[in-house]
C-alpha positions, 0 to 999 in steps of 0.5 A, spaced: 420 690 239 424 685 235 420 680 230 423 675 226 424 674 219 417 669 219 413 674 222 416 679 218 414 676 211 407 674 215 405 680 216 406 682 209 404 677 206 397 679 210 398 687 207 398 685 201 393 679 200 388 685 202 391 690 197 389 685 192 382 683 195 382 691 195 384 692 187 379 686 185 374 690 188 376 695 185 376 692 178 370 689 179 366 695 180 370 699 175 367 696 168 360 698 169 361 705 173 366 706 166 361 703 162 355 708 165 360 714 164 362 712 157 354 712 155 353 718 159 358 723 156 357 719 148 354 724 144 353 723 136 356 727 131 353 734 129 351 731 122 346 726 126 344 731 131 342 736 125 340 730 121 335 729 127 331 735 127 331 737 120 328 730 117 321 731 120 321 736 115 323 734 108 318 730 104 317 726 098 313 728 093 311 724 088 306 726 082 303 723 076 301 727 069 297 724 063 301 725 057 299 723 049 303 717 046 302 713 039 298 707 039 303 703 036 309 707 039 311 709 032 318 712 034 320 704 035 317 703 028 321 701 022 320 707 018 318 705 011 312 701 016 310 707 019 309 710 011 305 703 011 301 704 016 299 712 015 297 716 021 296 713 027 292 716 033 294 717 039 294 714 047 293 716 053 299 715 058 300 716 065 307 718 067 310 719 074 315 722 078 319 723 084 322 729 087 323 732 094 321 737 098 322 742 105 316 745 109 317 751 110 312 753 113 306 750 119 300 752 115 303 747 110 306 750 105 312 746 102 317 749 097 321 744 091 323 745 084 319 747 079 321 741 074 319 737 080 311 738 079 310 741 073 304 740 068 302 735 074 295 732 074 296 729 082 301 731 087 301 727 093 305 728 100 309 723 104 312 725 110 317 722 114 311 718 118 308 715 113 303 719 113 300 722 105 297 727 103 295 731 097 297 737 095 296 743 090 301 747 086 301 754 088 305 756 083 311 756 080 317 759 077 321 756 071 326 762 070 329 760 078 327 752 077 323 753 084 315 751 086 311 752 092 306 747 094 300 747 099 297 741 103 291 741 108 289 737 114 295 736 118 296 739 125 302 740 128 306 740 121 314 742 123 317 747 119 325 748 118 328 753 120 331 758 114 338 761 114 341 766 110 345 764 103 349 770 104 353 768 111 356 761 108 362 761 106 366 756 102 368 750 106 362 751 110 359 744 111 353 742 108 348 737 108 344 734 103 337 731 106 332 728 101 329 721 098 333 720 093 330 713 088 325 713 093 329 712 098 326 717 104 330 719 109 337 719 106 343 724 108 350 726 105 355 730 107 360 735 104 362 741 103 360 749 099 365 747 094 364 754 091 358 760 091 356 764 086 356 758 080 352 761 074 347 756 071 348 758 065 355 756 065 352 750 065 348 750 059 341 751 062 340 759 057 333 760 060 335 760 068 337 766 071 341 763 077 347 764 081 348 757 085 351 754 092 355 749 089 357 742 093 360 736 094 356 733 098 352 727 094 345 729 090 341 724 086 335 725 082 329 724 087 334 730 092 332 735 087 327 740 091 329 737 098 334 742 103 341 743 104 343 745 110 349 748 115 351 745 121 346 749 125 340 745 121 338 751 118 336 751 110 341 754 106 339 752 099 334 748 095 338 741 091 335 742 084 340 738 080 347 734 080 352 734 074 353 728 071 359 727 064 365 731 066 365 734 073 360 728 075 358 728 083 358 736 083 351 738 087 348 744 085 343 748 090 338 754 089 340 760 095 335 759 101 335 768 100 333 768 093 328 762 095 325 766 100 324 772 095 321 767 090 315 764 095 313 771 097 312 772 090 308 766 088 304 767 095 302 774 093 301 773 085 302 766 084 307 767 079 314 771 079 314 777 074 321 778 072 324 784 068 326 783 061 330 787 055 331 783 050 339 782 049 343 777 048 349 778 051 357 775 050 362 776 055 367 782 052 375 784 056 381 786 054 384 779 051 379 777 048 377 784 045 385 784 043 385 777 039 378 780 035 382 787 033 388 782 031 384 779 025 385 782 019 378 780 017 374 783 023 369 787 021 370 792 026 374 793 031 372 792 039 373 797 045 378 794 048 374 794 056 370 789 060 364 789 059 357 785 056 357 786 048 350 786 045 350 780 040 343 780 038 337 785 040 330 781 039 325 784 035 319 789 038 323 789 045 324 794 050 331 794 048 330 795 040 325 801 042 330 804 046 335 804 040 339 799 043 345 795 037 348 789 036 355 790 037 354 796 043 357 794 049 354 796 055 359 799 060 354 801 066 347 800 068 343 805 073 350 807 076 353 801 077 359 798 073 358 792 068 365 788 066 360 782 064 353 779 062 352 776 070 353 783 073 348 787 068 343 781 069 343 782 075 343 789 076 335 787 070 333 782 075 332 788 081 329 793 075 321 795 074 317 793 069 316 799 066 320 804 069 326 807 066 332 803 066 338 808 064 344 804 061 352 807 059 354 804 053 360 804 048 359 805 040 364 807 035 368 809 042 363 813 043 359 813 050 352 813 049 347 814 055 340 809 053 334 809 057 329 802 057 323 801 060 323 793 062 317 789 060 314 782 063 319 777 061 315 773 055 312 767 057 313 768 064 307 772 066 
């Protein structure tokens, strides 16, 4: 059938005069239905989602302890005054603090560190509610800086759910929740930065600790409150931060080593921790090397590793066993020792009053010593 041109062009022009009607249509319908797509499949990040469920069960923890302080604040005294005025008496002063804590069980018990309520008069709970309650020291550990609290009347109480500190690896993420400054509710992000950190290192002598080290940020306030994966699970206690060189490392307590603590003090109320009554220093090849070298060395050192006795306490088990300053000891109950960690390690699994056997080089001679650990002074 013939048609002309301006029938041609009409009839296309029809076409696409309904295409575009059809498309705006389209492109009005289109940003709502994408607008209910985009909120329907938007999902928060794992730190939110972890965030989230872990918060209901952290706590502030805020406490208050009566201290003696002198009437006049003699310390801020000019000296040839204070000798004017002589002995003066003094004050009662009502000193508070501020830390975090993680519920860790329904029937209300809630671990934190030992420095946070220490020598407390009052403890009071504040949970991620509002709500208060106070709460009553259990007992606490100084050696493992790890406290556990109770509080009563609180139904429906959430508990966090424990990891195992053994599993996590460096790299893994970690997030510290916690009420730093007060500041309840707060979250940070990093990663385990290293395991195995020895307190020690880091200038605190009376603690036997290997620590979770992280960068995610921990302020004070945050000591006590959990770090946690990104399965939401507890995988450490926060107990302090490194401040000068080093500053923004974050230190955590083992969730395992926690675990082990609570049961204790749940049982005992204390925790028993064996003890020689050594004093140990670090000893390998190099350094053994660089002693011998020195013309006035009083004596030569086995040149091994291995944890060398530098001083042995009065009237301790290591000084009835025949244990000497300058022994190294090479082996403890089977185990090879190459430093003071790995003994210390190998004491801390010991019974008191059971016998402990040690191998340990004197004059290049090995010497098999048996010791039966006591109770660690001023612990029990």
């Amino acid at each position: 059938m013939y048609c002309s041109k301006n029938q041609f062009f009409k009839g296309l022009s029809k076409i696409v005069f309904l295409a575009v009607i059809t498309f705006c249509i389209f492109l009005r319908t289109l940003p709502i239905s994408a607008s209910e797509d985009n909120q329907a499949s938007y999902q928060h990040s794992f730190v939110a989602n972890v965030a989230e469920e872990v918060s209901p069960t952290v706590v502030r923890i805020d406490i208050e302890r009566d201290i003696e302080t002198d009437e006049f604040g003699s310390d801020l005294l000019d000296p040839l005054l204070r000798d004017l005025l002589g002995e003066m008496g003094t004050v009662p002063k009502k000193e508070r603090g501020q830390g975090s804590g993680v519920v860790i069980d329904s029937s209300g018990l809630i671990l934190t560190n030992a420095h946070v309520v220490e020598r407390v008069d009052q403890v009071i709970i504040t949970f991620q509610n509002g709500d208060q309650l106070e709460g009553k020291v259990i007992g606490t550990d100084q050696v493992t800086d790890l406290a556990l609290v109770e509080v009563k009347g609180f139904d429906g109480l959430e508990s966090a759910k424990l990891g195992d500190s053994e599993e996590i690896q460096v790299g893994d993420w970690a997030i510290a929740l916690g009420t730093p400054y007060g500041l309840e509710s707060t979250v940070t992000l990093g990663i385990v930065s290293s395991l195995h950190r020895d307190i020690n290192s880091l200038g605190f002598s009376d603690k036997r600790l290997d620590l979770i080290q992280t960068d995610a940020a921990i302020n004070p306030g945050n000591s006590g409150g959990p770090l946690i994966n990104s399965n939401g699970e507890v995988i450490g206690i926060n107990t302090l931060v490194r401040s000068g060189p080093g500053a923004g490392l974050g230190f955590a307590i083992p969730i395992n080593l926690a675990s082990k603590v609570t049961t204790q003090l749940l049982a005992n109320g204390e925790v028993i921790h064996p003890y020689l009554g050594a004093q140990l220093v670090l000893l390998n090849e190099r350094i053994a090397k660089e002693h011998n070298q020195d013309p006035n060395a009083l004596i030569l050192l086995p040149e091994r590793s291995g944890a060398l006795v530098q001083s042995v306490i009065p009237q301790s088990p290591a000084e009835e066993a025949g244990l000497r300053r300058g022994d190294l000891v090479i082996n403890a109950e089977g185990n090879e020792i190459n430093d003071p960690k790995s003994l210390l390690m190998q004491v801390e699994e010991a019974q008191i009053g059971k016998p402990f056997e040690l191998e340990v080089l004197r004059n290049n001679k090995e010497i098999n010593l048996s010791i039966k650990p006591s109770a660690l002074p001023g612990i029990s």
